[in-house]
C-alpha positions, 0 to 999 in steps of 0.5 A, a space after each residue: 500500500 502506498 504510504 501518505 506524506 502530508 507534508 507532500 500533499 500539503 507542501 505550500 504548508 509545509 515548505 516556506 523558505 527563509 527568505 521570504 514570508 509566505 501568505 497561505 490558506 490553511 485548511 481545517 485539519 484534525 489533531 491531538 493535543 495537549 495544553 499546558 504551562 511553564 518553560 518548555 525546557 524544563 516543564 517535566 509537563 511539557 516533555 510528558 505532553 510530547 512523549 504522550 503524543 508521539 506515542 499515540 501518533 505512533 499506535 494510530 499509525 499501526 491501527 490504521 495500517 495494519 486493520 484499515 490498509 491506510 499508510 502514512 508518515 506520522 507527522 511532526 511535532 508542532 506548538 501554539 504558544 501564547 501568554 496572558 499577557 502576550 507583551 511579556 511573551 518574551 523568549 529570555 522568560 518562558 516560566 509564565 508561557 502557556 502552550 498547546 503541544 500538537 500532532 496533526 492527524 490524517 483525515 481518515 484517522 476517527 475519534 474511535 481509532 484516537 481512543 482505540 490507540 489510547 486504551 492500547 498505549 495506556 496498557 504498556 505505559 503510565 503517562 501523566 498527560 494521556 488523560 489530558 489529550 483531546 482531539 480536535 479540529 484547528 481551523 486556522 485559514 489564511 496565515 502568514 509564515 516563515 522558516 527558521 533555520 537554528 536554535 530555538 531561542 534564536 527565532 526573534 529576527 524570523 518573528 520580527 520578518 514575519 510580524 514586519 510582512 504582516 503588518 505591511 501587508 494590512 493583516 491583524 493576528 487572528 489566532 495563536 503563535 504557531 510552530 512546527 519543529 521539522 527536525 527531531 531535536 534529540 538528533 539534530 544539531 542546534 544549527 539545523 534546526 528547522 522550524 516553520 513559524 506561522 500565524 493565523 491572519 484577518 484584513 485589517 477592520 
């Protein structure tokens, strides 16, 4: 059976340069979640919420190849991040970010199959943030983004490229910071990261 890459299938999405701001529309896709809050790099809540979502990514994908005839590649992690008050949504201080980890799920892939993949992790592993998953539809439309190539904390001229685009194009934010992490970061070097950072648009009133 052929194997689905969606990153393929939805390549205007999934491949932004960072040369340029790209406007694009997204459409409304399916995919687990987890929220939470505090530092992403030392939240033991965030690393749970990760390992929880991969997992049953993963378990999905077999369900779904093995009962279902239906191959693909499990797709990448990806992260909204916002604060209460978004002025301070600061990247030298994360202790009061909060964040939705995410993983986008193919279209054919149902809730039944989400819970089915759910009860079997569950049998094999106790994680903390299994209860906390949901899933959900995101329906962002038209947004705006660019990718970053390095470290994470490194990101704010590519934000500041990406907010200058928007702003002289006469767009408001409508939604959520958003990223998507390409690489794996446990075997990838701080300097090839790739990380494509989005945010959703309205014409400005």
């Amino acid at each position: 059976m052929p194997k689905i890459d969606f990153k393929r299938k939805y390549k205007d999405l999934y491949k932004p340069t960072p040369k340029k701001v790209s406007f694009v529309e997204v459409p409304k896709l399916n995919y687990l979640k987890i929220d939470g809050e505090g530092d992403p790099n030392t939240s033991q809540e965030y690393k749970d919420s990760i390992e929880t979502l991969m997992s049953v990514s993963y378990k999905t994908k077999f369900i779904m190849k093995k009962e279902h005839q239906n191959d693909y590649v499990v797709m990448p992690l990806e992260g909204l991040w916002w604060s209460d008050d978004m002025d301070n949504l600061s990247t030298y201080d994360k202790l009061n970010w909060k964040w939705t980890s995410l993983i986008m799920q193919p279209d054919f892939v149902k809730e039944k199959h989400i819970k089915q993949a759910k009860e079997k992790v569950s049998e094999k592993k106790n994680l903390s943030s299994l209860d906390k998953m949901e899933f959900i539809e995101l329906d962002e439309g038209l947004s705006a983004q660019i990718l970053h190539i390095g470290p994470y904390a490194d990101e704010g001229p590519s934000v500041e490229k990406l907010h200058k685009a928007i702003e002289e194009n006469s767009y408001d934010f409508n939604g959520l910071h958003h990223e998507i992490y390409l690489n794996d970061i446990r075997r990838t070097a701080p300097e090839k990261l790739k990380t494509i950072i989005r945010q959703p648009l309205k014409k400005k009133s």
